[in-house]
N, C-alpha and C positions, 0 to 999 in steps of 0.2 A: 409492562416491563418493570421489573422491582428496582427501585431507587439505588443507586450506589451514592456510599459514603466516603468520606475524606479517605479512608485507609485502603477501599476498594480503588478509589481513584488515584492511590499514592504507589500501589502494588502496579495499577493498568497502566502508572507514569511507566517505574523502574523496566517493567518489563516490555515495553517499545525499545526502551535504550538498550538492553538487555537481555533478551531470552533465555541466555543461559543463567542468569541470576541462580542462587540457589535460594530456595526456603528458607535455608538459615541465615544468609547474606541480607534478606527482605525483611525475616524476625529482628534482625540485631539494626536494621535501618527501621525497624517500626516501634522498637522497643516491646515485641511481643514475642512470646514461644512461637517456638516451629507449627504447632498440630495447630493452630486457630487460623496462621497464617495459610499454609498447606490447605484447610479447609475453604477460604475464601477464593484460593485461585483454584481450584476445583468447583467452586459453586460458579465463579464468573467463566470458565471453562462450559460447563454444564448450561448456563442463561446466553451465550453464545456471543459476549462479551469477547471472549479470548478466539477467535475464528483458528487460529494455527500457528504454531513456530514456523520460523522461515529462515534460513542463511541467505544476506544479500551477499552478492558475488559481484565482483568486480567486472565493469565488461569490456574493460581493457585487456586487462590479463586475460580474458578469455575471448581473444580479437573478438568482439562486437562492437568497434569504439564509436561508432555512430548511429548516431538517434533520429530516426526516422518519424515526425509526425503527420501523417495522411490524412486529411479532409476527406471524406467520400459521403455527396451528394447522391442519393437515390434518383431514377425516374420517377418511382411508384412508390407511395406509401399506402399501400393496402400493408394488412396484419399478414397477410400471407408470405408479403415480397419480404416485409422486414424480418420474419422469424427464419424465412430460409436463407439470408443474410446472415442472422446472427447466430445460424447454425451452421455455416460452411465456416466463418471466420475463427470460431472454434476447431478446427480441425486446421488451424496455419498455425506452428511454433514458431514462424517468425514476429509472429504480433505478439508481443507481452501483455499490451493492453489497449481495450476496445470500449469505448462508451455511446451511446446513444445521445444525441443531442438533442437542444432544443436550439434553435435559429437557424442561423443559413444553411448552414449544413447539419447532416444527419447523422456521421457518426464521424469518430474520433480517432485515429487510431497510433498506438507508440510501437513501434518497431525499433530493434536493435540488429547493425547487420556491418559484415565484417568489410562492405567498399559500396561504393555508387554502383557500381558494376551489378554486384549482387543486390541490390538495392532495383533496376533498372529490370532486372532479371525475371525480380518478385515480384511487380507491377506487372511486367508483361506477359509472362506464363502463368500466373498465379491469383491475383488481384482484380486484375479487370478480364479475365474470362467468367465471373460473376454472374448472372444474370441482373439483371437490374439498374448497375449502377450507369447516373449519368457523366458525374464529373468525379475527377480524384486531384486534389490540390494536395502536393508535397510541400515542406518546408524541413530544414535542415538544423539543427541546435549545435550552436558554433562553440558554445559553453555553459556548463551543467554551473551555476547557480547558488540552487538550493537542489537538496533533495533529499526528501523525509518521508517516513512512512509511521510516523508519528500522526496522532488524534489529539492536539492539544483539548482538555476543559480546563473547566475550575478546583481549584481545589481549596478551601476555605484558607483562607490571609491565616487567620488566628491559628490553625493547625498548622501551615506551615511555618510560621512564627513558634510556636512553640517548638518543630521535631528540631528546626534548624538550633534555636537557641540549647536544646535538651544536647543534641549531638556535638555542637561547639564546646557546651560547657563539660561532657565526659572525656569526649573523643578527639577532641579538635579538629573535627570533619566539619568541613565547611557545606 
């Protein structure tokens, strides 16, 4: 995988906070033209650094206000039980998101859903008609925390010392 540099890392900051950023919004944040800038987020586009734009949507406003995180423990882990697992679980749009584990339990899962009710609904008709699974432990998120979909790295002290000082001293952008 080709190395990214402080400027690749400063573009893949801006555009976590921001997707909609323009080219020229990131040129005049990086103190560079549009076409070099434009070329870099098509090359990190391209090395699959940039996976997709996304709109996060509220899931309030779109009654889903609670978060569902499900434990679910296998019987059987042959390759066969977990791919036909992880091939039915794809096909629920109530799960947002699904991981594999490693410890007590075997998979992970974050659900958004508009009541307990529907919640109770989706376990029973949907979830554990499964093949497979032994156990399904719920727990309920009383309050959302954090939550990022940020990838913090590094980005070199000294560059960032300098755009901040460079941008202070034009712009007074802190």
């Amino acid at each position: 995988m080709e190395e990214l540099d402080d400027i690749d890392k400063i573009i893949l900051k801006k555009l976590q906070e921001n997707a909609k950023i323009t080219t020229k919004e990131l040129a005049n944040i990086l103190h560079l033209t549009i076409s070099p800038v434009y070329e870099r987020i098509r090359r990190l586009e391209n090395l699959k650094y940039i996976k997709q734009y996304v709109a996060i949507l509220d899931k309030k406003l779109l009654n889903k206000p609670i978060t569902a995180l499900c434990q679910v423990s296998m019987r059987y882990h042959n390759e066969a039980y977990i791919e036909m697992f992880e091939r039915e679980i794809l096909g629920f749009e109530e799960i947002q998101e699904c991981y594999h584990m490693a410890g007590s339990v075997d998979f992970l899962l974050k659900i958004n859903i508009d009541s307990l009710d529907a919640y109770h609904d989706f376990v029973k008709y949907k979830l554990s008609r499964l093949d497979n699974i032994g156990t399904l432990n719920s727990t309920f998120v009383l309050k959302e925390i954090k939550y990022t979909h940020t990838i913090s790295f590094l980005i070199c002290l000294f560059f960032q010392l300098k755009y901040h000082f460079f941008n202070h001293a034009l712009y007074g952008i802190e």
